[in-house]
C-alpha positions in Angstrom: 0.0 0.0 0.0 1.6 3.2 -1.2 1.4 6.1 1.3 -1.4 8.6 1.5 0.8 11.7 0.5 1.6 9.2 -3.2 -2.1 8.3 -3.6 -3.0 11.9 -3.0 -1.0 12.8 -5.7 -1.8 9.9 -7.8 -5.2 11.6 -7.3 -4.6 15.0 -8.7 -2.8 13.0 -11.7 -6.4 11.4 -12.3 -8.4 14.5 -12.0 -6.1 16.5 -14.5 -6.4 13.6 -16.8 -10.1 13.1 -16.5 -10.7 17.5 -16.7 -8.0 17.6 -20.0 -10.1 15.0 -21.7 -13.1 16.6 -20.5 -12.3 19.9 -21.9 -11.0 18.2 -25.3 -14.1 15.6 -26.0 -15.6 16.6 -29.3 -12.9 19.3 -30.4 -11.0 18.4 -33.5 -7.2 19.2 -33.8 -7.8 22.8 -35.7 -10.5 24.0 -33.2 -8.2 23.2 -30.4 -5.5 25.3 -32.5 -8.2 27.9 -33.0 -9.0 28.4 -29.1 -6.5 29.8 -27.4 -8.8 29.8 -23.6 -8.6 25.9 -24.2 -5.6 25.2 -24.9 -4.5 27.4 -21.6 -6.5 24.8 -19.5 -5.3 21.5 -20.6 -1.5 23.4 -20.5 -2.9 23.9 -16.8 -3.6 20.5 -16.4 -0.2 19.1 -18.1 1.4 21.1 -15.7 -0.3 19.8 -12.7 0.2 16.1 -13.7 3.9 17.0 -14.1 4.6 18.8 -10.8 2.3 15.9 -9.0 4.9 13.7 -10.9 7.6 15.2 -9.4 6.1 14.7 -6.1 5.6 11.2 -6.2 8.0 9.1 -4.1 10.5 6.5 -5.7 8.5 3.6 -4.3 4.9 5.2 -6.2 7.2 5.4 -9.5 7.9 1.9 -9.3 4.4 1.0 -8.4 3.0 2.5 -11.7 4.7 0.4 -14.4 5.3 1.3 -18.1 5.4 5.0 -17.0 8.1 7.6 -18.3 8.1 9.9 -15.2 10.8 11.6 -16.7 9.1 12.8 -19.5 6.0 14.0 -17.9 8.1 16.1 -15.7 9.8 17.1 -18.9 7.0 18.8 -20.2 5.7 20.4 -16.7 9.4 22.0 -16.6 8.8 22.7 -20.6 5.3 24.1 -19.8 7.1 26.3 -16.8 10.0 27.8 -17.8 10.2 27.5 -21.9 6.3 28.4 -22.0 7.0 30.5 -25.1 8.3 27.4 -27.2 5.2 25.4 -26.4 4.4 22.5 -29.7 0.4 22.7 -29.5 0.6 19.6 -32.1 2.8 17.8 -28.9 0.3 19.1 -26.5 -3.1 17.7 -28.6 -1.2 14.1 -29.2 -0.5 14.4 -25.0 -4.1 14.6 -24.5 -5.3 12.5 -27.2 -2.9 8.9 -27.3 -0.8 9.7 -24.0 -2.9 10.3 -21.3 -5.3 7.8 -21.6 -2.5 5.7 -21.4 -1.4 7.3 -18.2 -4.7 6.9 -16.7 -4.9 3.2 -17.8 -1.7 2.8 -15.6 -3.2 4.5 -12.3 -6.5 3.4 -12.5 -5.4 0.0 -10.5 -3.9 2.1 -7.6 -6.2 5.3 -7.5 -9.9 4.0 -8.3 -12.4 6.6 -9.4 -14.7 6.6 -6.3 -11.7 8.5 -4.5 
């Protein structure tokens, strides 16, 4: 059993996840290009499943297999401090093919009634 600061943040991973594909469901690629209000909130939420990311402990990053850590808290730190070279096209393929993937990988830890 991982400890309740991890599963916390395993927590606010889900909820990002769940609110980016939320925000996303039914937008093609160009309207996302074309609306600049959503493509602020699902940056939000990137950068809230990255800095959760970085809070998770060794033993939680081990727990959730198949995960590159690394490379979500590569694009919170991308988000962050090089906000100005932001790839939309790598931020719609984030939300579209990697985070369900992401969430697939939690779900067995951090079930959605929590």
């Amino acid at each position: 059993m991982l400890p309740e600061r991890d599963l916390a943040y395993l927590v606010d991973i889900r909820n990002a996840i769940l609110k980016a594909q939320e925000y996303c469901a039914g937008i093609t690629y160009d309207g996302f290009l074309g609306n600049e209000l959503l493509q602020n909130a699902v940056i939000r939420m990137l950068t809230i499943i990255g800095e959760a990311a970085t809070k998770l402990s060794t033993v939680a990053k081990q727990e959730v297999t198949g995960v590159a850590w690394e490379d979500i808290t590569g694009m919170r730190n991308r988000l962050v401090h090089e906000y100005f070279r932001v790839n939309l096209a790598v931020i719609w393929e984030t939300v579209q093919h990697d985070l369900p993937d992401l969430l697939s990988s939690i779900e067995h830890i951090v079930p959605g009634d929590r």
